[in-house]
C-alpha positions in Angstrom: 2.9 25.1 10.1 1.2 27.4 13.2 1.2 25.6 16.5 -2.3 25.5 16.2 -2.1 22.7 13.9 0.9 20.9 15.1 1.7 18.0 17.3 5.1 17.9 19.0 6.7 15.0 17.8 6.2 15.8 13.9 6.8 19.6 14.9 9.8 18.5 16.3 11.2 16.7 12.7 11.1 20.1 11.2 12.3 22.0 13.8 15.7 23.6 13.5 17.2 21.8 15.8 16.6 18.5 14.3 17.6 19.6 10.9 21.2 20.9 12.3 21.6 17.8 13.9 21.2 15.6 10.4 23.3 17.5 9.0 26.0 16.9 12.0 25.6 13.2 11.6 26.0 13.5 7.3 28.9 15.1 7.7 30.1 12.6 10.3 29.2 9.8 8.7 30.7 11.4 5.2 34.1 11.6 7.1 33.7 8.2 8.3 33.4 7.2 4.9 36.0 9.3 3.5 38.9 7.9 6.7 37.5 4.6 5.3 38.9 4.9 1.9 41.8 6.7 3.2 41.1 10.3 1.9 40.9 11.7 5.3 42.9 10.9 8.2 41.0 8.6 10.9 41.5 10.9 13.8 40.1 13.6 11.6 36.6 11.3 11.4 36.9 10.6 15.6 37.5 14.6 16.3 34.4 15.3 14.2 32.2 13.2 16.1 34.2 14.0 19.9 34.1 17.3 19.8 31.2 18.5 16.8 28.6 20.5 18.5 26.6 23.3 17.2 24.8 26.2 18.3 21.5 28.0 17.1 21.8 31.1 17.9 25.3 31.3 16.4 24.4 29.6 12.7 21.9 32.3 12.6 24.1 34.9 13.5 27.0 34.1 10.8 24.2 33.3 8.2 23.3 37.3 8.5 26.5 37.6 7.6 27.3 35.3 4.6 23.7 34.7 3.5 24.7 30.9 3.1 23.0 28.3 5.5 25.4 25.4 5.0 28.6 27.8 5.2 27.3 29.1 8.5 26.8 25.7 10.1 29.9 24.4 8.8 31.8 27.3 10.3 29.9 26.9 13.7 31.1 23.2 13.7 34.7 23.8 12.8 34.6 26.5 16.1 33.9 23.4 17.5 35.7 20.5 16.3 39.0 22.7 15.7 41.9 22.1 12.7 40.3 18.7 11.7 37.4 20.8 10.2 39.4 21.6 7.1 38.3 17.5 6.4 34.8 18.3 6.5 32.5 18.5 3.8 35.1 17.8 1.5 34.2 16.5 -2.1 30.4 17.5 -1.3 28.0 19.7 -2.2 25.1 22.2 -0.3 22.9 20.0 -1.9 24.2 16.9 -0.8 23.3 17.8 2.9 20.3 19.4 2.2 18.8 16.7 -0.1 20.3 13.7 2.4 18.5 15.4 5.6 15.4 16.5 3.7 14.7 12.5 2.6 16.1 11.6 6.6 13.2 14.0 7.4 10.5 12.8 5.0 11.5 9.1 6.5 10.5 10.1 10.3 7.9 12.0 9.3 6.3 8.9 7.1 6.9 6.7 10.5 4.8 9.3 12.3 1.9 9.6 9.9 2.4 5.3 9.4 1.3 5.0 13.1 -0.8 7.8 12.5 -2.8 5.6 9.9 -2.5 2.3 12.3 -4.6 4.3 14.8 -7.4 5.5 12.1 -7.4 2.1 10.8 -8.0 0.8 13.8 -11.1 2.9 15.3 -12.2 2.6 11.4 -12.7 -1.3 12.0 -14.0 -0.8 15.1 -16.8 1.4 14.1 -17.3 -1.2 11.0 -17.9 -4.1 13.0 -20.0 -2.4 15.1 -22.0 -1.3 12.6 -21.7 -4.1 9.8 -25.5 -5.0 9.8 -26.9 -1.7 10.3 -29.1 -1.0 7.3 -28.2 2.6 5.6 -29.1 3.7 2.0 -26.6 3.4 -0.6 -26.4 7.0 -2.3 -25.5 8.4 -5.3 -25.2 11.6 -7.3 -25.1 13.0 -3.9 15.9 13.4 -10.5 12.6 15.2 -8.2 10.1 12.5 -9.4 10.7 11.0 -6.2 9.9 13.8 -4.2 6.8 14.2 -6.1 5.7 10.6 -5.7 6.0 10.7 -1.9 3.8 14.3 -1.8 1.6 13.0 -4.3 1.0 10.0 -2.1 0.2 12.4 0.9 -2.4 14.5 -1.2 -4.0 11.1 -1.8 -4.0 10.6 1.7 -5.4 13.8 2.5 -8.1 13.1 -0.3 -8.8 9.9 1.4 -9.7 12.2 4.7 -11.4 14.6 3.4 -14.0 11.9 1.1 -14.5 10.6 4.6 -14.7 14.0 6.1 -17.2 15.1 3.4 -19.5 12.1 4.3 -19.7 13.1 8.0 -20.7 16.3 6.8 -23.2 14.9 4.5 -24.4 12.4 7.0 -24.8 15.5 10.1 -27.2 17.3 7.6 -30.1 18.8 9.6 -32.4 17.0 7.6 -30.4 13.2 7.6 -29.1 13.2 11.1 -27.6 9.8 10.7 -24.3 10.3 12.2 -22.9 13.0 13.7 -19.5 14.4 15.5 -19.3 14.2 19.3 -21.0 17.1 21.0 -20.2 18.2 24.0 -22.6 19.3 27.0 -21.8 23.0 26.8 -20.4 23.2 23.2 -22.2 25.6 21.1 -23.0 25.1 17.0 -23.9 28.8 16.3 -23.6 32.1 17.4 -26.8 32.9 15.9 -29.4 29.8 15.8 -29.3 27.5 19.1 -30.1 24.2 17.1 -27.1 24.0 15.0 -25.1 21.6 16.0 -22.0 22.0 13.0 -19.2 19.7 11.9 -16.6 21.8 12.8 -13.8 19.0 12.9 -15.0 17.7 9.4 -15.1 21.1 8.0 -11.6 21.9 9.2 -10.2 18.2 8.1 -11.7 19.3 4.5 -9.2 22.4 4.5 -6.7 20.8 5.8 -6.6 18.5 2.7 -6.9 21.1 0.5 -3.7 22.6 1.7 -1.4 18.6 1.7 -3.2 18.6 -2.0 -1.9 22.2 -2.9 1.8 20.8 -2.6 1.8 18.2 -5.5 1.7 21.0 -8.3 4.5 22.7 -7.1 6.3 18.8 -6.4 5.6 18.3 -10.3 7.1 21.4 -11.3 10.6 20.2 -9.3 10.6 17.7 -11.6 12.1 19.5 -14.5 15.4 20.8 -13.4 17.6 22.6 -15.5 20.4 20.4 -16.1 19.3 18.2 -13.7 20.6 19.8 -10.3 20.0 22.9 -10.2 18.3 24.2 -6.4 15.1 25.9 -7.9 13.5 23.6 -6.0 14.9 24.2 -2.7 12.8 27.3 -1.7 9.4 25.1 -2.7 10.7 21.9 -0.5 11.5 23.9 2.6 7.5 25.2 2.3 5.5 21.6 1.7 7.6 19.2 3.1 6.8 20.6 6.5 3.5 21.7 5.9 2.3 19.2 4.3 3.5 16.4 6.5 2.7 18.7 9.9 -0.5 19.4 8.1 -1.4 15.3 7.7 -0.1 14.3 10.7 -2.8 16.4 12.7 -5.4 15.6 10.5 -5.0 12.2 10.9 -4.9 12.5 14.4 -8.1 14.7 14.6 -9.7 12.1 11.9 -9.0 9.3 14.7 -10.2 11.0 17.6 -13.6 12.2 15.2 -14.1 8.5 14.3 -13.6 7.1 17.1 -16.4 9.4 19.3 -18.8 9.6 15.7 -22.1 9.4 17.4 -24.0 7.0 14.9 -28.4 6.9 14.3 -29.1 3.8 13.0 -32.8 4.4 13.8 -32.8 7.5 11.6 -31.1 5.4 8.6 -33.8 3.6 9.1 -36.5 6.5 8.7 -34.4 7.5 5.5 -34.0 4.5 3.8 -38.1 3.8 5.0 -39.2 6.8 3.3 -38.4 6.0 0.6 -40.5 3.3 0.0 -38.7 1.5 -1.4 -37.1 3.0 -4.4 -33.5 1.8 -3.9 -34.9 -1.2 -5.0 -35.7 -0.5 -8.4 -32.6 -2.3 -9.6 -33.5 -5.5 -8.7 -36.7 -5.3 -9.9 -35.5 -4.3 -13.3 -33.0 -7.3 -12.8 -35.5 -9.3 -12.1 -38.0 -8.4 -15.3 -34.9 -9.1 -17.5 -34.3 -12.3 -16.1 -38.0 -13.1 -16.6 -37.8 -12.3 -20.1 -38.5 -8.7 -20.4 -36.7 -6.9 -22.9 -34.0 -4.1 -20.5 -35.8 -1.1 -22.7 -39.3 -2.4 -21.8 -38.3 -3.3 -18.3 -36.7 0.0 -17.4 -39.5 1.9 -18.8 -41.7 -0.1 -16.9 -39.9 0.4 -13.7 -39.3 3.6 -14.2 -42.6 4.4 -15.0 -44.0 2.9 -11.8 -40.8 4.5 -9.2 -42.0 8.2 -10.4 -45.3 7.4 -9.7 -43.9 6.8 -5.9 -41.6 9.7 -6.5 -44.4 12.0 -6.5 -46.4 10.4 -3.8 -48.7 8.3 -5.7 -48.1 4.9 -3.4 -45.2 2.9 -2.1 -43.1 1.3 -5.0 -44.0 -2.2 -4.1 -47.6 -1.4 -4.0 -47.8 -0.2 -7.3 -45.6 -2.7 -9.1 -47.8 -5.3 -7.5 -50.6 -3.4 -9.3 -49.3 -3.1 -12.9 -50.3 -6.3 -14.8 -47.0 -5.3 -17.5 -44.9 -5.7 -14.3 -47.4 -9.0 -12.9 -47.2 -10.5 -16.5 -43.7 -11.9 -15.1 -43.3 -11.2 -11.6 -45.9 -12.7 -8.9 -46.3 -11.0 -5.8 -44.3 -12.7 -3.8 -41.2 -12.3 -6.2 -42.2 -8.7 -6.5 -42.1 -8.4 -2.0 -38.9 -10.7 -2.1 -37.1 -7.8 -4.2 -37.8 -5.8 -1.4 -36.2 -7.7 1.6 -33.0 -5.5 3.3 -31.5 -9.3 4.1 -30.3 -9.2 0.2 -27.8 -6.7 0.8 -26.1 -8.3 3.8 -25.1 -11.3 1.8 -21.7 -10.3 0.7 -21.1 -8.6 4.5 -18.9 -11.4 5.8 -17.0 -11.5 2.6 -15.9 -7.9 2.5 -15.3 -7.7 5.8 -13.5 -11.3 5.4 -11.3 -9.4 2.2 -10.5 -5.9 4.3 -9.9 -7.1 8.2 -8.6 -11.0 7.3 -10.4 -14.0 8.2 -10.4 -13.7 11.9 -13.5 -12.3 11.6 -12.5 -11.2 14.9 -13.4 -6.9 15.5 -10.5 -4.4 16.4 -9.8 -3.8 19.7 -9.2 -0.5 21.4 
C-alpha cells in the first residue's frame, strides 16, 4: 500500500522487517519443539535463539542469486547462528513459514483494525446520543477457506464504511444540506465554482472500500488448490493481505476522525422533512383506515389518491385527507392530525438505543 494511505503501526506488520523476524521466531520456536522431542540437540535450539540474527540487505542479495526467499533467509541465519544451522528448518516446508507468519500477521493486523473499530464505535455513539431525538426523514429508494473468511469479513467491513460513507455523501448534497464533513477556514471545494463545499473524505472512504472488496474474489479462487497445497496462492496473498488490511486500517481511522468532526443541520432536517407536508406519513394513515375497517386495496387507493394530490402541489396531505369524506367516513379529524405527530416515531428511541449501547443509557465518552 503507498505511504499516502498508510499508518505506521499497520505499515509496520507488513514491512520486511517484521516478516523476517516471524520467520526467526518459527524457526526458533520449531527447534524448540524439535530439542523437545529429542530430534535435535538442545544446544542446537539455545544457539538458534543466542546467536540468530538476520540482515536485509543481505537476504535480498543471496535471493538475486537463488531466486528463493526462504533459502536466502535461511542461509543469512545460518551465517549467523553457525554449525547448529544444519538443525534448522528441518522436517518443514517454505510453506510452513510462510503460511505460520502470514496468519501471525493477519492476527496483529486484526488487533489494529479491532481498536480501530473501538474508536469508530465510540464517536458513532457519541454522535447517536447526541442526536437521538433529532427528527430526520426516513428515506428510501434513494484448506484457503479460512483465508477467505477473514478477507471476506474485511470487505464486509469496508462495505459497512462505505454504506456510511455514501450517506454522508447523500446527506452533503447541495440541495439537503443536513450534515456535512468538517470544513476548514481556508479549505477549498472546487477549483472552478467557489460554493462547493465536496465530500472529499467520503468519496475517498468509498474507493477505499472498493479496493478491501476487490480481494475476496481472488481469496475464493485460493480456495481450490490443486491437491490441496500447492502455492498458487502465494503471489495473490502477498498482494491483499497487506493492502487490504493497510487499506482498512486507514479508512477506519479517517471514518473516525470524519464522524467524529460531522458537522450535523438538524434545522435543515427539519425544512426537508417539513416540505413535505407530510407525506412520510401516509403509512399510518393507510394503517389507520385498515384498522378502521377499510378494505387495504380501497385504503391505499384512497391514500394514495389523496398524497399525489400533495405531490403535485395541490395542498398539504393532512389538509386534504381531512377534506375527503371516503377518508372522514372512518377517520375524524383529530385521528387524521394525530397520524401526523413526529412524537410517534420516538417511541421505540430508548429501546434501540437500550438494545445497541446496553442499558446504561449512559452516552459514550470521548
Amino acid at each position: 500500500m503507498i505511504p499516502r494511505y498508510s499508518r505506521p503501526e499497520m505499515a509496520r506488520v507488513w514491512s520486511e522487517e517484521n516478516r523476517y523476524r516471524i520467520w526467526f521466531e518459527i524457526e526458533a520456536h520449531a527447534c524448540d519443539a524439535q530439542a523437545e522431542l529429542g530430534i535435535i540437540p538442545e544446544s542446537a535450539a539455545r544457539a538458534v535463539w543466542q546467536r540468530g540474527a538476520f540482515e536485509i540487505e543481505r537476504i535480498d542479495e543471496i535471493e538475486r542469486e537463488t531466486r528463493h526467499d526462504v533459502l536466502a533467509f535461511l542461509t543469512n541465519l545460518a551465517e549467523h547462528v553457525g554449525p547448529e544451522a544444519r538443525f534448522v528448518h528441518q522436517g518443514m516446508t517454505s510453506s510452513d513459514v510462510l503460511d505460520t507468519c502470514l496468519a501471525v500477521q493477519l492476527k496483529e493486523a486484526a488487533d489494529i483494525l479491532l481498536a480501530d473499530l473501538d474508536a469508530l464505535l465510540a464517536v458513532l455513539k457519541r454522535r447517536a446520543f447526541e442526536h437521538k431525538l433529532t427528527p430526520t426523514v426516513g428515506r428510501s429508494h434513494g484448506p484457503r477457506d479460512r483465508h477467505a473468511q477473514f478477507f471476506m469479513t474485511l470487505a464486509l467491513t469496508a462495505a459497512a464504511v462505505e454504506r456510511l460513507a455514501t450517506e454522508i455523501r447523500h446527506l452533503q448534497r447541495t440541495e439537503i444540506r443536513e450534515a456535512e464533513e468538517y470544513f476548514a477556514p481556508g479549505q477549498k471545494g472546487s477549483s472552478a465554482m467557489p460554493h462547493k463545499r465536496n465530500p472529499v473524505l467520503a468519496e475517498n472512504l468509498t474507493g477505499l472500500a472498493r479496493v478491501v472488496r476487490a480481494a475476496v474474489v481472488p481469496a475464493l479462487e485460493n480456495v481450490a488448490l490443486w491437491h490441496e497445497r500447492d502455492i498458487s496462492h502465494s503471489s495473490v496473498e502477498r498482494v491483499i493481505a497487506p493492502d487490504t488490511t493497510i487499506a482498512l486500517d486507514f479508512a477506519l481511522a479517517r471514518l473516525t476522525g470524519l464522524v467524529d468532526r460531522l458537522v450535523v443541520y438538524p434545522e435543515r432536517m427539519r425544512q426537508n422533512l417539513e416540505a413535505l407536508d407530510g407525506l412520510v406519513e401516509s403509512q399510518r394513515v393507510l394503517l389507520a383506515l385498515t384498522q378502521a375497517g377499510m378494505s387495504r386495496e380501497d385504503a391505499y387507493r384512497a391514500v394514495q389518491r389523496n398524497a399525489m394530490a400533495a405531490w403535485d402541489g395541490k395542498g398539504r396531505f393532512s389538509d386534504l385527507l381531512e377534506a375527503d369524506p371516503e377518508i372522514t367516513r372512518f377517520l375524524d379529524r383529530q385521528t387524521i392530525d394525530g397520524l401526523f405527530d413526529l412524537g410517534y416515531h420516538f417511541k421505540h428511541v430508548e429501546t434501540i438505543f437500550a438494545r445497541v449501547f446496553g442499558k446504561s443509557g449512559k452516552a459514550a465518552s470521548r
